[in-house]
N, C-alpha and C positions, 0 to 999 in steps of 0.2 A: 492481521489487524482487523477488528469491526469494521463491518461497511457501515459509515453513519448515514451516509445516507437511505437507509433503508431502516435505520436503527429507531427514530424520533419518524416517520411519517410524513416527513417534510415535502412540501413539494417541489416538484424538479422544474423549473421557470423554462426549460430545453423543452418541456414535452409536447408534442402537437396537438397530445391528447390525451382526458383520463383511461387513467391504465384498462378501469373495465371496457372502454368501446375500441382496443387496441387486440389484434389477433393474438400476436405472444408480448410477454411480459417477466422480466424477472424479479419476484417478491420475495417476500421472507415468510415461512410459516410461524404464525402466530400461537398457533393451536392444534391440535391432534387429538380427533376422535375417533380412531378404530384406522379405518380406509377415508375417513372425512377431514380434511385442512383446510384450518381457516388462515388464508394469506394476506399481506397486506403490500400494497404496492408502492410506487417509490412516491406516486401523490400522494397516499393516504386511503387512496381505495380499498376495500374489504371486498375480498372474493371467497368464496363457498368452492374448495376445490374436491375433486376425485383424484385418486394416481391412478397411471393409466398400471396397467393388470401387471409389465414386466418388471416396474419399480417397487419392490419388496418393500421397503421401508423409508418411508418420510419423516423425520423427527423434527418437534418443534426446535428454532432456530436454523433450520437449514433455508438455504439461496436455493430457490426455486424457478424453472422455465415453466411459465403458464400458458397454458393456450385457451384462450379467452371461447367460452360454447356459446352464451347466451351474457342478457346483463349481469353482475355481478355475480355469476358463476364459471369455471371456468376444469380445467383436467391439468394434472403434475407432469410435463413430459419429461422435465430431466433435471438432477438436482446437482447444482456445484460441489467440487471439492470441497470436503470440509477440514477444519483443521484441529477439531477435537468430536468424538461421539461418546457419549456417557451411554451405557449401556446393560441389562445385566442378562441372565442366560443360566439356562438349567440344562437338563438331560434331554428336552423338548423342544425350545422356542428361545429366543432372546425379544426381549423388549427396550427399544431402544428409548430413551427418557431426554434426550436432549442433545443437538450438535452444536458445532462453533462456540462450547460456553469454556469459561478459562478458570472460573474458581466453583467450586459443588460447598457450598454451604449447609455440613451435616447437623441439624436440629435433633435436639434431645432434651428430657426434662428430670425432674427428680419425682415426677407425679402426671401420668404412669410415665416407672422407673423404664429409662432407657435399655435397650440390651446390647453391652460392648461388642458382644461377639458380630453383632450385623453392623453396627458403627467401622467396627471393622475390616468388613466387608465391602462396607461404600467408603471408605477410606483409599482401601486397594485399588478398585475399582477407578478412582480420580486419580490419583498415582499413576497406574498403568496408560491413562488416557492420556496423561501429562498434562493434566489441571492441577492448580493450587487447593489446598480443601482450609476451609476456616469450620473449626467446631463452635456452634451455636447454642449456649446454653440456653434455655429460655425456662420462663416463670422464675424469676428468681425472687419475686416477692413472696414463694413456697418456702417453708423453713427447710423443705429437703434439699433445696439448692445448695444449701450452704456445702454441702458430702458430695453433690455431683462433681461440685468445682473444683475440690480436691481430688476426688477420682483422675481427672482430667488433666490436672496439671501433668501428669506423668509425657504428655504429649508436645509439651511445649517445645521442652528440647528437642525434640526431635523435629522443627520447623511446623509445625503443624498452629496454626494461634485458636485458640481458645478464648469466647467471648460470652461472657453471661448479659443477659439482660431478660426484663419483660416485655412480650408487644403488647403489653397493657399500660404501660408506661412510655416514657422516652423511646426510642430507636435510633435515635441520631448516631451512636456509637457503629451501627452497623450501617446505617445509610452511606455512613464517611467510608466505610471498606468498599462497600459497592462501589463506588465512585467508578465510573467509567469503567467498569467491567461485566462481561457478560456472567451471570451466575447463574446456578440454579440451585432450589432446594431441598433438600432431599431427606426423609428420615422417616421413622414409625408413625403410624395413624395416633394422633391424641397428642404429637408432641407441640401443636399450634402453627403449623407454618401455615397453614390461611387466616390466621388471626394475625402473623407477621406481616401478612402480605396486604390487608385490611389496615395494617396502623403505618406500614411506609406508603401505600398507596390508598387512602380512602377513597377514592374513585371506584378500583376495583370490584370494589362489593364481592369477594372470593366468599364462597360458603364457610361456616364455621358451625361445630358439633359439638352438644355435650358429652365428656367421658360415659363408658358405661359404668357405672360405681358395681356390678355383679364381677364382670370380668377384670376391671381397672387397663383399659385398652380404650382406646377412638375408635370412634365411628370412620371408616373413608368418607372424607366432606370434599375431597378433589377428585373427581375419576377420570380427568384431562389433562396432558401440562398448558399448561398456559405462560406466555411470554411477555414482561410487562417491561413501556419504558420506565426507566427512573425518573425525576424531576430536575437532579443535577447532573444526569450523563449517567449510563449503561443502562443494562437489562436483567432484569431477573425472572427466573423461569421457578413456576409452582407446580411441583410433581404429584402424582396418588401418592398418597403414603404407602409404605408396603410393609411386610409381614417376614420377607425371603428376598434372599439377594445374590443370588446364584454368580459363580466366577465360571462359568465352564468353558468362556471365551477365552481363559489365559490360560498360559504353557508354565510348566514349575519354575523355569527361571523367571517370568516375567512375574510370579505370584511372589518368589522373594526377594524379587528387588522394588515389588509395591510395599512390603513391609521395610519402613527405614530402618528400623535397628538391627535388621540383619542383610540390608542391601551391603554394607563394608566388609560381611562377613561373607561374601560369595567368593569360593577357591580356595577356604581357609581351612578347608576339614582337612583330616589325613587323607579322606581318600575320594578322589574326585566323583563319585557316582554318590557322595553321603547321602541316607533318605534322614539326617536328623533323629534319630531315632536310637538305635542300642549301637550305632558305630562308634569304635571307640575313639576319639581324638575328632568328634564332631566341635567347631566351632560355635554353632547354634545353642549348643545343648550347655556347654561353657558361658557361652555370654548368659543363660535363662538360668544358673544355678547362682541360688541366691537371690536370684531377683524375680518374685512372682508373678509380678504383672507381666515382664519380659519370657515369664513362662507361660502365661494364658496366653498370649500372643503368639508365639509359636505353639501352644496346643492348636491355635483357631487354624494358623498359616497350613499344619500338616491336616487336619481337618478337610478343609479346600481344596488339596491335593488329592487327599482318599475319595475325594467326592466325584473329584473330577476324573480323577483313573477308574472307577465305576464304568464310565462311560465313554469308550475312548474310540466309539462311533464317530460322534456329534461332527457334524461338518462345520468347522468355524469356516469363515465366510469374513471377508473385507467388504465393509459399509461404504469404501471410498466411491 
């Protein structure tokens, strides 16, 4: 359950003292710049934090133990259980994009054309977290929207909801989802989520970029997440847009039970080791004949898996 109070800034009428002239404190990260977090306390105070050297990774939306250095600066000593990490992870490194959130709000456009295969990917990615994911059409005053939203439908059935709109226009349709939820946003550079984040919050003043008409791609206009309250209840988190969206944190079972059309389908092969592939009396390969999107999908699922067996070093790591 969100801590509200920590959620809106409010102030705690209990405190003896504002949070910055207090030794420890426990706030919420608002922001994440590298090794730099901006916290905010349960008054409303704004601290300028460091992690101390053994805490790897602080992600915006995590409950934080501050220890107060100086005025409104302070070091991360130790950060609460959380109970969702959105995260992604290559052959290298993982980067973590956001804890405690409950729905990942994937944006995409029809101009520059989205690419399913990484929608995909952050798809999986929310699934395995055990976040809710809503697909976010946006521009849909483009006449290319009208083919996105089609494309898309395909996802409905499968629980997944699908919402077009412009943040040049209304928003109110996505505001109502937000409602008392923590979220974040997530998708390719140029598909406008700081121009989303500018029309549900004009306060924010988030950057925003023109496409490049050479390449037909955005410019990165976020290179921080940042964590905003809503006006009627919850949060939403504005990520870098990215380019790759690496899974190398998940094990092949937890990669086909992020894909739902074939999470029903696990145990169902003839033969319990199936890779999907030339075995014969695979169920995967059964349910995608015939149905081509259900086949690019499973093309992307075994993709992920080749990718991931590349490298079967990688020390995956628990963020708890």
């Amino acid at each position: 359950m969100r801590d509200r109070r920590l959620g809106r800034g409010a102030t705690n009428p209990s405190a003896a003292a504002p949070a910055s002239l207090q030794s420890t404190r426990w706030s919420r990260v608002i922001a994440s710049f590298g090794r730099r977090h901006e916290v905010r306390a349960e008054d409303g105070a704004l601290i300028d934090c460091v992690r101390r050297g053994r805490l790897q990774d602080v992600a915006c939306g995590d409950l934080v133990e501050v220890a107060i250095t100086s005025p409104g600066c302070g070091v991360i000593e130790k950060v609460a259980p959380r109970s969702t990490l959105l995260y992604r992870s290559d052959a290298f490194r993982q980067k973590v994009l956001a804890a405690n959130v409950d729905l990942a709000v994937i944006v995409v456009s029809g101009r520059p054309h989205y690419r399913e295969n990484l929608m995909a990917r952050c798809l999986a990615a929310a699934a395995a977290a055990g976040m809710d994911s809503l697909i976010l059409c946006n521009k849909q005053d483009l006449p290319e929207t009208a083919a996105v939203l089609e494309e898309l439908a395909y996802y409905q059935p499968l629980g997944i909801e699908v919402l077009g709109l412009s943040a040049l226009g209304s928003v109110t349709p996505l505001l109502e989802r937000l409602r008392d939820r923590n979220a974040i946003m997530v998708g390719e550079s140029g598909m406008g989520k700081s121009t989303l984040i500018n029309s549900l919050l004009p306060d924010a003043r988030a950057r925003t970029g023109a496409l490049s008409n050479s390449s037909d791609t955005g410019r990165h206009t976020t290179t921080s997440a940042r964590r905003f309250d809503l006006p009627d209840g919850g949060t939403v988190t504005d990520s870098p847009g990215m380019q790759v969206f690496g899974l190398q944190h998940l094990q092949v079972r937890e990669l086909e039970e992020a894909f739902p059309e074939f999470r029903g389908l696990i145990g169902e092969c003839r033969f319990g080791d199936c890779q999907h592939r030339e075995e014969p009396g695979c169920a995967f390969k059964a349910a995608a004949t015939g149905h081509p999107r259900i086949g690019h999908r499973l093309h992307w699922l075994l993709e992920i898996v080749e990718e991931n067996a590349r490298v079967q070093h990688w020390a995956r790591k628990s963020f708890d």
